[in-house]
C-alpha positions as CSV (number, residue, x, y, z in Angstrom):
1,X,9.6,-5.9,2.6
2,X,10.8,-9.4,1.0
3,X,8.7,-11.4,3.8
4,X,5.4,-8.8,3.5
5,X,5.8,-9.6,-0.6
6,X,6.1,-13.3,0.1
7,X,3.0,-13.1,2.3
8,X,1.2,-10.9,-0.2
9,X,2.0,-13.6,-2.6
10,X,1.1,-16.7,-1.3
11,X,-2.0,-15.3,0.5
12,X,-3.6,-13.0,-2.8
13,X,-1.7,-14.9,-6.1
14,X,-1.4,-18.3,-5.5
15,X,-5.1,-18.9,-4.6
16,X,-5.9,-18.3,-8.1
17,X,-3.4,-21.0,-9.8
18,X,-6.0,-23.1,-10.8
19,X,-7.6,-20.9,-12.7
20,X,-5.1,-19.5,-13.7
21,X,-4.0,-23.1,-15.3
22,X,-7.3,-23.7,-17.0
23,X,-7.3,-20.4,-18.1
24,X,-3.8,-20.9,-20.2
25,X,-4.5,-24.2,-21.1
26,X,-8.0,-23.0,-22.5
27,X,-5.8,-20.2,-24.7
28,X,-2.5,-21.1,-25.1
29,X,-1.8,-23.5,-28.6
30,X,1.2,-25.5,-27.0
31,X,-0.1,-27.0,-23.7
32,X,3.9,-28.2,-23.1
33,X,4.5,-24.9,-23.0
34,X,1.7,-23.6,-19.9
35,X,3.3,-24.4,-17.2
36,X,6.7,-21.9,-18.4
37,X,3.7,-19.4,-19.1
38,X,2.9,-20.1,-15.4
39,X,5.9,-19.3,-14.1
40,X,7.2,-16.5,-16.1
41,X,3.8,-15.1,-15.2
42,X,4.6,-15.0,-11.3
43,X,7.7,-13.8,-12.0
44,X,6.4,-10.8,-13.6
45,X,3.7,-10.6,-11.0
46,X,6.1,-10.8,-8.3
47,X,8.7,-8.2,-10.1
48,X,6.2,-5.7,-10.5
49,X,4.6,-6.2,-7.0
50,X,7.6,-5.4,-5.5
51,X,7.4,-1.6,-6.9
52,X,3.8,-1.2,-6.3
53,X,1.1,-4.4,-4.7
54,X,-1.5,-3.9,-7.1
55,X,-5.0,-3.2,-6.1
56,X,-6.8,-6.3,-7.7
57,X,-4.1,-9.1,-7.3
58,X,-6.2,-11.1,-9.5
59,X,-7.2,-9.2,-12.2
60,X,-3.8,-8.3,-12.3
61,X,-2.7,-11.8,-12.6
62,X,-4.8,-12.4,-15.7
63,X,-3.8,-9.0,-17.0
64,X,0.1,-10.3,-17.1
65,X,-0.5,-13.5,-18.2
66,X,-2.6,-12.4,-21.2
67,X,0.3,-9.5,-22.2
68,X,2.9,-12.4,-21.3
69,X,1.0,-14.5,-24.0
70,X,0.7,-11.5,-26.5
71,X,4.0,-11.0,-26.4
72,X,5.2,-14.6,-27.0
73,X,2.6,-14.8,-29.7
74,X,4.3,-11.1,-31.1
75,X,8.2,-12.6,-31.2
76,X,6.6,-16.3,-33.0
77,X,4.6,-14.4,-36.0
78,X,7.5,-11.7,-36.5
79,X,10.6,-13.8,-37.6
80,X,12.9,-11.3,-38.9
81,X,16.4,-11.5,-39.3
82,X,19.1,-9.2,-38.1
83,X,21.2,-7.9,-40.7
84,X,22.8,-5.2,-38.3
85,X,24.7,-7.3,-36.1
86,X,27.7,-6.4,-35.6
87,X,30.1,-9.0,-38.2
88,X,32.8,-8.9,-35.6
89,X,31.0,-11.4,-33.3
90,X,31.5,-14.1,-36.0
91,X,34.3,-16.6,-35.9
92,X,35.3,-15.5,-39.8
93,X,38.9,-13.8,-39.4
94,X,38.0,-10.2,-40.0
95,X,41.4,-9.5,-41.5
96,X,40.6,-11.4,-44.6
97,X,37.1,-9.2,-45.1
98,X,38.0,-6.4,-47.1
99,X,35.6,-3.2,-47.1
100,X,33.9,-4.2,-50.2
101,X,33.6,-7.9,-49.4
102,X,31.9,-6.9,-46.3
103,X,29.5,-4.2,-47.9
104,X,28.7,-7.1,-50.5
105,X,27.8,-9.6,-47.2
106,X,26.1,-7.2,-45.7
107,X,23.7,-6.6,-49.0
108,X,23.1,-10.1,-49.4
109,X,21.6,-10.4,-45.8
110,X,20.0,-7.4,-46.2
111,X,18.3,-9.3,-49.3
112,X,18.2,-12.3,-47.8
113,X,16.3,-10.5,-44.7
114,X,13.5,-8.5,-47.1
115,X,13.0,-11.8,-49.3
116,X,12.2,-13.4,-46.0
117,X,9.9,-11.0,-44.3
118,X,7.7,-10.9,-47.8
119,X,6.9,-14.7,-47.5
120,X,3.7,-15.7,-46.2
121,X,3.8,-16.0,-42.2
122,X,3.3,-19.5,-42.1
123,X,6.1,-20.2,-44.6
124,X,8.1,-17.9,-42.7
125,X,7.3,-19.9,-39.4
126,X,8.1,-22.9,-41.0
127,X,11.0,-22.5,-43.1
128,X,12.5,-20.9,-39.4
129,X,11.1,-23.8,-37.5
130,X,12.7,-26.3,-39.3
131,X,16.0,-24.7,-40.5
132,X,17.0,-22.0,-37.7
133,X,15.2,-23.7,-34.7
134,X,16.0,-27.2,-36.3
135,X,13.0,-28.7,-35.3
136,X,11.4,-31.9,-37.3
137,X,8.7,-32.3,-39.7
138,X,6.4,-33.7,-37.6
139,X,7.5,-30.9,-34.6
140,X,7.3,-28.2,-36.9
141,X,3.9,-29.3,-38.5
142,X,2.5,-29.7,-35.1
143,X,3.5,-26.5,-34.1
144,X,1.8,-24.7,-36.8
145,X,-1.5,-27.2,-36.7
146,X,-0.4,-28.1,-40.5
147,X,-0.2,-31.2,-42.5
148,X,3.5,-32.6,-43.1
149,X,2.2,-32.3,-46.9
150,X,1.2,-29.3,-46.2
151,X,4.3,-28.0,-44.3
152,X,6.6,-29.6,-47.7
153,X,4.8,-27.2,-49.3
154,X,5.4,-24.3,-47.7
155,X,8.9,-25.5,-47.6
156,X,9.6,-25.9,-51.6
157,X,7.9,-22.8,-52.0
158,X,9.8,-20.6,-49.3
159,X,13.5,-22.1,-50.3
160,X,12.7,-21.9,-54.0
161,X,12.0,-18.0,-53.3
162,X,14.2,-17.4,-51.4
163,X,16.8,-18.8,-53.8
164,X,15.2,-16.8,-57.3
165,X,15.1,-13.5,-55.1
166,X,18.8,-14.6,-54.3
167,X,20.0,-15.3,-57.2
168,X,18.5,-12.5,-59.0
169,X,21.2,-9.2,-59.4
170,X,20.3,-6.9,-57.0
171,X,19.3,-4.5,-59.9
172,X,16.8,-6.8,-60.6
173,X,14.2,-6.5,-57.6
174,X,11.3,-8.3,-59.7
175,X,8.9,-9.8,-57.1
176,X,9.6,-14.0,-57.9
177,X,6.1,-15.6,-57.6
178,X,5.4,-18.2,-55.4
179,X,4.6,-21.6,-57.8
180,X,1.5,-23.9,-56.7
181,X,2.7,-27.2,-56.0
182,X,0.9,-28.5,-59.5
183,X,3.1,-26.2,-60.9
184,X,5.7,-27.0,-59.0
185,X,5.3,-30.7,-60.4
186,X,4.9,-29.5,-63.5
187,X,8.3,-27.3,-63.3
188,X,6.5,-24.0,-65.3
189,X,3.7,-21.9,-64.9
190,X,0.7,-21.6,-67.1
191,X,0.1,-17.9,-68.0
């Protein structure tokens, strides 16, 4: 079956590479990124050829690569964080974490976590670009097709959220406006 699959492969997929290229280079923001998108795309091809050779080998093709591209697009715009993991995994001594220390971390990142999914997606983006994924200013900026001044922005506004939802008692769930950078400058807010 492997050898009839390898034949059904380079005779029916890998005729249509070119296109294929063009076609991901023509939709796909990152071109670095195009030829991974390329790859994972024949191994999803080839995975799902092996349970059943598809009728139209290059429709099908296309079909993968554009839900391999929706997805990637999906997990880049929904930046969440996970405040159910399992506190064991970290390298803090779990014999020093009483019950209500841990309840009170686990609150925190819970707040942490919905302070973070309410800021504007590309504040989100970039505030994870640059401090999770540790990226530059001038990689994360590119990424988003954003002005460094622009992606500052973003950045002072995000953290400074972030840190007045923080800080805030978590009795206190008032929504913490975002300040314009004149404001910002400025240090108040006209009302």
């Amino acid at each position: 079956m492997s050898r009839d699959l390898d034949r059904w492969f380079v005779g029916e997929i890998l005729p249509h590479e070119a296109a294929l290229m063009r076609y991901l280079r023509r939709v796909w923001k990152s071109p670095a990124e195009v030829p991974d998108l390329r790859q994972e795309t024949y191994v999803r091809v080839y995975e799902s050829a092996a349970k059943a050779v598809p009728r139209s080998p290059k429709n099908f093709l296309f079909t993968i690569a554009r839900n391999l591209m929706i997805d990637k697009m999906r997990r880049e715009r929904v930046v969440s964080i996970d405040y159910t993991q399992d506190l064991d995994s970290l390298d803090a001594s779990m014999e020093e974490l009483t019950p209500e220390r841990r309840l009170t971390a686990q609150q925190e990142l819970q707040r942490l976590t919905e302070a973070f999914d309410c800021l504007p997606e590309t504040t989100r983006a970039a505030i994870w670009l640059r401090r999770v994924d540790g990226l530059s200013q001038r990689e994360t900026a590119q990424r988003l097709g954003i002005q460094e001044g622009a992606l500052e922005g973003h950045m002072n506004r995000g953290l400074r959220k972030l840190a007045m939802t923080l800080g805030s008692s978590p009795g206190d769930r008032r929504d913490v406006p975002i300040l314009s950078a004149q404001e910002t400058k400025r240090g108040h807010r006209n009302d």
